[in-house]
C-alpha positions in Angstrom: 86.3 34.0 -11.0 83.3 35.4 -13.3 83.5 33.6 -16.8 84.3 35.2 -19.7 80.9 35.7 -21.3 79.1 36.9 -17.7 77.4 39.7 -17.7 79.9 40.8 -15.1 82.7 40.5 -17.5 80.6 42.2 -20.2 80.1 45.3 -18.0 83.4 45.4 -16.9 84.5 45.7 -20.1 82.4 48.7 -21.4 83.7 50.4 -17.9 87.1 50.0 -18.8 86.6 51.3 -22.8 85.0 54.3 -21.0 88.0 54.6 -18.8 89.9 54.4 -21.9 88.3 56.6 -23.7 88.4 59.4 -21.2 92.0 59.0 -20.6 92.7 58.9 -24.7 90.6 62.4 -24.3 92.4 63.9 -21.7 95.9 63.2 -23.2 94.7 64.1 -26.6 93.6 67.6 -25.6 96.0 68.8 -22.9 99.2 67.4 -24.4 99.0 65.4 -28.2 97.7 66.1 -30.7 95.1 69.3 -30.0 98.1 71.8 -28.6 100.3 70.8 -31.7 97.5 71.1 -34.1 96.7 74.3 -32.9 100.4 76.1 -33.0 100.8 74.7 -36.7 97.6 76.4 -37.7 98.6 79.3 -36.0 102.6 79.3 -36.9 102.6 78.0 -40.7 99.1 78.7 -42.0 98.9 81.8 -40.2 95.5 80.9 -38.7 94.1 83.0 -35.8 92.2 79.7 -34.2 91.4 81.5 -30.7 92.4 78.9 -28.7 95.7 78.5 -26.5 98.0 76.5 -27.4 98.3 74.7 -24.0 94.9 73.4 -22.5 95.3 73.3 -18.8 93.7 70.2 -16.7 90.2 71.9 -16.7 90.1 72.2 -19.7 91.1 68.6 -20.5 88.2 67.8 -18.1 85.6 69.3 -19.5 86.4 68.1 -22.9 86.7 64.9 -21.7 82.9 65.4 -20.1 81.9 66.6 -23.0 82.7 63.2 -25.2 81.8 60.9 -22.0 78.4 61.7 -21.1 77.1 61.1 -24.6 79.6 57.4 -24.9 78.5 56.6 -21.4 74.7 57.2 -22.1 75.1 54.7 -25.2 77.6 52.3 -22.9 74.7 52.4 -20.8 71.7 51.4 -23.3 73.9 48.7 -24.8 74.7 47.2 -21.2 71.0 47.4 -20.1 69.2 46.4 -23.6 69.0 42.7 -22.6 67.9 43.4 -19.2 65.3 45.4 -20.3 63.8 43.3 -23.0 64.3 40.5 -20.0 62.3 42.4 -17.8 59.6 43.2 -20.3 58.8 39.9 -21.4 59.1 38.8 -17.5 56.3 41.5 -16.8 54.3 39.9 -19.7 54.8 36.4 -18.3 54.0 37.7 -14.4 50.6 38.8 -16.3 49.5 35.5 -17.7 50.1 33.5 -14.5 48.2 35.8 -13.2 45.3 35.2 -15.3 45.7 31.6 -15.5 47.7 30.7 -18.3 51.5 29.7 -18.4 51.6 28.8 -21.8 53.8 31.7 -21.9 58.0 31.4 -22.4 60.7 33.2 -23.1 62.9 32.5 -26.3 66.8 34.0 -25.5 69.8 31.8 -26.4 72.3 33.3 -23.8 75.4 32.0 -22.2 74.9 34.3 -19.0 73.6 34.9 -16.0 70.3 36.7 -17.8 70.3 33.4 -19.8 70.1 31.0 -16.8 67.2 33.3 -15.7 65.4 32.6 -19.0 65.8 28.9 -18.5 65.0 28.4 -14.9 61.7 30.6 -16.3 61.3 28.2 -18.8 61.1 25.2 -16.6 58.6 26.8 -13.8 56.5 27.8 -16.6 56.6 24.1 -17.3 56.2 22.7 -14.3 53.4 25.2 -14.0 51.9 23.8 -17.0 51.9 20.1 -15.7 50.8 20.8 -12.6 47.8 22.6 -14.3 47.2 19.5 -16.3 47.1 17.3 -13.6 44.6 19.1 -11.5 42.5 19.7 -14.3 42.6 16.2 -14.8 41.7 15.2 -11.2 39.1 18.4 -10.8 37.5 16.4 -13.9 37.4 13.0 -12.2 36.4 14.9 -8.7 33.6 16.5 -10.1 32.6 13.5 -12.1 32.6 11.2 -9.6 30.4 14.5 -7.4 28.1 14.9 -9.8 27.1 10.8 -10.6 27.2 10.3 -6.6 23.9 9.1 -5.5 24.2 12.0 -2.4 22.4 15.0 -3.2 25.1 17.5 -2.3 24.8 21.4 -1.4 27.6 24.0 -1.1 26.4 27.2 -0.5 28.0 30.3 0.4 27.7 33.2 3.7 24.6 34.5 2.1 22.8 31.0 2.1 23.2 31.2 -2.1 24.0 27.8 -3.2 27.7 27.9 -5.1 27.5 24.4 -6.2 25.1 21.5 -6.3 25.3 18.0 -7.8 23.0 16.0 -10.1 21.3 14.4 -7.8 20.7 17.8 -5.4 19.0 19.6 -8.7 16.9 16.7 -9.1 15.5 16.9 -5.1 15.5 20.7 -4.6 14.5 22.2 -8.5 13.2 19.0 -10.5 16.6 19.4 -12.1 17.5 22.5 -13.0 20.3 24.3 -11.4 21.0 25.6 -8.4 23.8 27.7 -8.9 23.1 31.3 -7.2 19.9 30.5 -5.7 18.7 31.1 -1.9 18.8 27.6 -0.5 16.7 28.9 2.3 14.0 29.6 -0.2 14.0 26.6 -1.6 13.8 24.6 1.4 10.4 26.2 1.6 9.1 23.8 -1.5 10.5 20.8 0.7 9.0 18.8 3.7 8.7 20.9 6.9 11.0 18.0 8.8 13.5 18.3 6.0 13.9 22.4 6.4 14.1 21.8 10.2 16.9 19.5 10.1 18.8 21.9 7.9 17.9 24.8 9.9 19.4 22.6 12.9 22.7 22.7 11.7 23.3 19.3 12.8 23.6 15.7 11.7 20.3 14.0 11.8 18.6 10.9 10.9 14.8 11.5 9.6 11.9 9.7 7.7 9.8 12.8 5.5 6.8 11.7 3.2 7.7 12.6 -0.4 6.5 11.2 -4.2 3.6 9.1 -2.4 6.0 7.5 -0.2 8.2 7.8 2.7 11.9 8.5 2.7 14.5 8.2 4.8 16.9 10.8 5.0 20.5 11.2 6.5 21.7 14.4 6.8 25.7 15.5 7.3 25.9 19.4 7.3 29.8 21.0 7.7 31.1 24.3 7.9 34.5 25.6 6.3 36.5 28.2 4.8 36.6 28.5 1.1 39.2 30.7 -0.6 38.6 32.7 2.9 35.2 32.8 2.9 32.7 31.2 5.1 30.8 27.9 3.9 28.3 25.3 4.3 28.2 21.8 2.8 25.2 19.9 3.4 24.9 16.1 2.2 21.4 14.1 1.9 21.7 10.4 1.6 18.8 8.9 0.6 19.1 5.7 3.1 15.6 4.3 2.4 16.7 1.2 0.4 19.9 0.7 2.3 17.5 0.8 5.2 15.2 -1.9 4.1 18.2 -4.4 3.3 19.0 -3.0 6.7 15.8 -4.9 7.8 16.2 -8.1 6.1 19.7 -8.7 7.8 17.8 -7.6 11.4 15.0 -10.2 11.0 17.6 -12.9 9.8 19.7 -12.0 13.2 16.7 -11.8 14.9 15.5 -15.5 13.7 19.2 -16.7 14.6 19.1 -14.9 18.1 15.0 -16.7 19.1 16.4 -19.8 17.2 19.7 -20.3 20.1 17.5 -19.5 22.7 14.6 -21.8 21.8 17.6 -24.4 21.7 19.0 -23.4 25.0 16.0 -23.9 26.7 14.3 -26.4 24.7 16.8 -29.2 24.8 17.2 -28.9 28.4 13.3 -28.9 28.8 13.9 -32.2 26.5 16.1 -33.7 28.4 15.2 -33.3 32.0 11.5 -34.3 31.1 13.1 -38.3 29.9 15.2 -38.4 33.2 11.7 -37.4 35.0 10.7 -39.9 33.0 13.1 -42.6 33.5 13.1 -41.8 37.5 9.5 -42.1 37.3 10.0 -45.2 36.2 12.7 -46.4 38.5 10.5 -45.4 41.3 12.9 -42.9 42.7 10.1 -40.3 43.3 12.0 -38.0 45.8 14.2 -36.1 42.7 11.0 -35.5 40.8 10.3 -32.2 42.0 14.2 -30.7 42.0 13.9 -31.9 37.9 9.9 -30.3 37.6 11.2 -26.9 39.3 14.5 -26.9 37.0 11.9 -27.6 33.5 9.5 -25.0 35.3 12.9 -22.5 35.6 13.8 -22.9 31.9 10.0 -22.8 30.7 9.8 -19.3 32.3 12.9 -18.0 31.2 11.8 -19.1 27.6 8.3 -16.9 28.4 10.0 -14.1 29.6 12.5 -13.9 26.7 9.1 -14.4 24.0 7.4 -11.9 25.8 10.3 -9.3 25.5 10.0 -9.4 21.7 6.2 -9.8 21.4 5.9 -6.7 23.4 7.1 -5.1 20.4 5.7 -7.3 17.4 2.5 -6.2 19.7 2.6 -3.1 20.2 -1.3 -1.4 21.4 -2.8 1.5 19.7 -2.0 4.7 22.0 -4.6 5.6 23.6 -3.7 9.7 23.8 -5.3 11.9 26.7 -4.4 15.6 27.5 -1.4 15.3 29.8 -0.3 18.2 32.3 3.4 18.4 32.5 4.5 19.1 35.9 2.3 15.5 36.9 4.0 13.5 34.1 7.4 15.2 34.8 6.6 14.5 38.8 6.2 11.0 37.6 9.1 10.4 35.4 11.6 11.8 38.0 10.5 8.9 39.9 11.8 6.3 37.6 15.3 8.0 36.1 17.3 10.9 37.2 17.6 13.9 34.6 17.7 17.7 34.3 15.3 20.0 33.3 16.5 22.4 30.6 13.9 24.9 30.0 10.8 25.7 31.9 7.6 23.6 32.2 5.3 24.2 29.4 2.0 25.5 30.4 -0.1 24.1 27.6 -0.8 20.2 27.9 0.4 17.4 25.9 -2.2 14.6 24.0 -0.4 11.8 24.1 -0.5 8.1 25.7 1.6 8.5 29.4 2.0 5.2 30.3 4.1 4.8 26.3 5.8 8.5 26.3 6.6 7.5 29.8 8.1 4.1 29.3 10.0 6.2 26.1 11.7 8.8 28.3 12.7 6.2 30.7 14.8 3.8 28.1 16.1 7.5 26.3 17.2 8.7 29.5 18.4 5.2 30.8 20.7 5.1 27.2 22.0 8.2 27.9 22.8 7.7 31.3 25.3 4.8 29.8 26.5 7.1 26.8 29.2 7.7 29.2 29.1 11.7 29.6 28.5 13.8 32.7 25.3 12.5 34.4 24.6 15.8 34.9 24.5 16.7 31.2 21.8 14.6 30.8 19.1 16.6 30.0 15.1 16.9 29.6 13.9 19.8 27.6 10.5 19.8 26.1 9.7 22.8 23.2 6.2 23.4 21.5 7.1 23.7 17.8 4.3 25.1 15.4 1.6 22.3 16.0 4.4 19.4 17.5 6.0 19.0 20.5 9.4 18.4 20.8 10.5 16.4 23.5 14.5 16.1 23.2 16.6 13.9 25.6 20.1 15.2 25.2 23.7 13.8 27.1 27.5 14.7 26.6 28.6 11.1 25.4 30.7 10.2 22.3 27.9 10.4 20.1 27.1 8.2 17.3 29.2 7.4 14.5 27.3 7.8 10.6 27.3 4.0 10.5 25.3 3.5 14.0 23.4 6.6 13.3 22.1 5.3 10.2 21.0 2.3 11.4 20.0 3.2 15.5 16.4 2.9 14.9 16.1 -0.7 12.8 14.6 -3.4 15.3 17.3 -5.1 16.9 20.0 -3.3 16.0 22.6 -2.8 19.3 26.4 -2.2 19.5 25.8 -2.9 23.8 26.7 -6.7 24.1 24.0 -7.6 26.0 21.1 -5.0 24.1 18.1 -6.3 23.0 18.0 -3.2 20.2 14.7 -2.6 21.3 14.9 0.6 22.8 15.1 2.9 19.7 13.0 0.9 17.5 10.2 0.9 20.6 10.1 4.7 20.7 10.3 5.0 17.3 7.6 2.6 16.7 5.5 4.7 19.8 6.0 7.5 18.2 4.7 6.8 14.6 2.2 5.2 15.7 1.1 9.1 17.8 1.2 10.7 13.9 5.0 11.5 15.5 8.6 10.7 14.5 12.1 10.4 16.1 15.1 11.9 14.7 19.0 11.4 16.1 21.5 14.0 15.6 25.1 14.6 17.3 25.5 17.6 19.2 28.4 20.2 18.2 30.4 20.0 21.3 30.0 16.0 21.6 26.8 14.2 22.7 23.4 13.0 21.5 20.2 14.7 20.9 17.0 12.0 20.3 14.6 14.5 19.5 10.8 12.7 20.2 8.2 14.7 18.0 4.9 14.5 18.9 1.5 16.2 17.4 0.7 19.3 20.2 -3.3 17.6 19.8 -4.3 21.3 19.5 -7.4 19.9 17.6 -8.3 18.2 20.5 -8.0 21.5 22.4 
């Protein structure tokens, strides 16, 4: 049952007065008081009002039209004057949501349905306004924390202009100033040549570039996205130079640790089989002499072998780089590890050290064969880039996580249980000292790429 102040009720009522009224009309014009009014002014003031004294129905009709339309256009403008001014000041508020502010409310003290509206209004608008506070509040923290992060970071748009950039990006890409609206691509040209290549790779990568005197390390993470609908690109660049050198000291403390248990192991049984050798020589009791001089002769060589693993790398010789035709060294890799070719054989020559590239395909190869992938995406492809080769050993694995990828390369580093960690750190070490790099980067559709960069020797012609 609709209360009594609804606006149900209210136009209920105005139909009825209307009703009313047009009734009241009717009967005043066909029966009392019109026809009686008319015959006294005809009968006693001898009036000649040309009008009959009797107004039929049609007549009563269109008299009654006549006073209706004018009471029901004001019945009407009365009934609809709230709803209008509601809908006005709705409009008005529909406006400054749209532009951002709901600031804006609606002051009505109704008891009907039109008020309800007004409040339920009221308390989006201010639910609006809270929630606006509190992302303002966290956009604030977000882009403080952002800008203050150590990690140059670069957002740019489907054009390649940047639409946002941190402190610390300004300060690597424009010596500060801002980066907002500029072609990134552009200025990558002012930035190392190994830098602009692993952006232009559009993949993760791990890579050493010489800037302010010195060298850097760099780890890049580059990810695509929509933005409001739009195509983006966010590229981060960590500077992992100093992380990298703690890095170090930690290896060379495990490594210490690791050549300190094995010296043990070995040593103390050296120790105490030479005092039974000892004791039996002693005794007389020459015949077990020899079973306890093999045993100290098994550990001794053991102990060589496991020095001469890590000297190999401490000692490292100088690369001793010749011009190197491809379809020879590729005839001779495929003798030690199993791979595929992706690409054609180059027909200009290498200048680099065989026997070290060599022994650098065949631990890249070897790794990705245990990556875990398909053997047969395990692949050789070999590129002449400007004035380097690039010489990329690529498999289908799980990849590398950030943490691992940041750290591959450091001497001794291994997640295998029984690695050395030599293997990366060799080829990187091999490959500096060729004038060359390595970089790591995980491949879009799973995998790793260890890209081996080498000078083409194009001097040496």
């Amino acid at each position: 049952m609709p209360r009594l102040n609804s606006l149900e009720t209210r136009l209920t009522a105005l139909l009825a007065l209307a009703g009313v009224a047009g009734a009241l009309i009717y009967v005043g014009v066909t029966q009392w008081p019109l026809p009686q009014i008319i015959g006294w002014l005809h009968r006693d003031l001898a009036i000649n009002v040309r009008a009959p004294t009797q107004v039929g129905a049609y007549g009563g009709l269109l008299a009654s039209l006549l006073v209706l339309l004018p009471l029901a256009f004001w019945l009407a403008g009365l009934a609809m004057a709230p709803v209008k001014r509601l809908l006005r000041a709705l409009e008005g508020a529909v406006a400054s949501y749209r532009d951002g502010d709901f600031s804006f409310s609606i002051a009505a003290d109704r008891g009907d349905e039109l008020g309800t509206l007004i409040r339920m209004h009221n308390a989006l608008g201010q639910t609006l306004r809270e929630q606006r506070q509190h992302l303002v509040q966290r956009e604030l923290l977000l882009d403080t924390v952002v800008q203050n992060t150590p990690v140059a970071l670069v957002l740019t748009n489907a054009s390649g202009r940047v639409t946002y950039a941190n402190i610390a990006a300004r300060h690597l890409f424009n010596e500060g100033r801002s980066l907002n609206g500029l072609d990134f691509n552009e200025l990558l040209d002012d930035v190392p040549p190994p830098l602009r290549r692993a952006v232009e790779s559009g993949e993760d990568a791990l890579l050493s570039v010489e800037m302010d005197g010195g060298e850097e390390t760099f780890h890049l993470s580059q990810r695509a996205f929509r933005l409001q609908g739009q195509p983006h690109r966010l590229q981060l660049f960590r500077r992992m130079t100093r992380e990298l050198s703690r890095q170090e000291v930690t290896t060379w403390k495990r490594v210490i640790r690791v050549i300190s248990h094995e010296l043990n192991n070995s040593l103390a049984p050296i120790s105490s089989l030479a005092h039974s050798g000892a004791e039996l020589a002693r005794r007389g009791d020459l015949a077990r002499l020899p079973g306890v001089f093999a045993t100290i002769g098994e550990r001794a060589r053991h102990l060589h072998s496991f020095i001469a693993g890590y000297a190999s790398f401490a000692k490292l010789p100088a690369p001793q780089p010749q011009k190197i035709e491809w379809p020879a060294f590729l005839d001779s890799l495929a003798l030690h590890c199993r791979y595929r070719l992706a690409g054609a054989v180059p027909t200009q020559p290498g200048w680099f050290d065989a026997v070290q590239i060599e022994q650098v395909l065949i631990n890249l190869i070897k790794n990705a064969h245990e990556a875990g992938g398909d053997e047969d995406e395990v692949t050789l492809s070999l590129l002449l880039v400007g004035h380097e080769w690039r010489i990329e050993v690529a498999d289908r694995g799980p990849g590398m996580s950030e943490t691992v990828l940041a750290q591959a390369l450091l001497p001794f580093y291994s997640t295998k249980r029984s690695g050395t960690g030599l293997g990366l750190a060799l080829a990187r070490e091999i490959a500096e000292a060729h004038g060359g790099r390595v970089a790591l980067a995980n491949r879009e559709k799973g995998g790793l790429r260890v890209s081996l960069l080498l000078p083409s020797g194009a001097a040496h012609g």
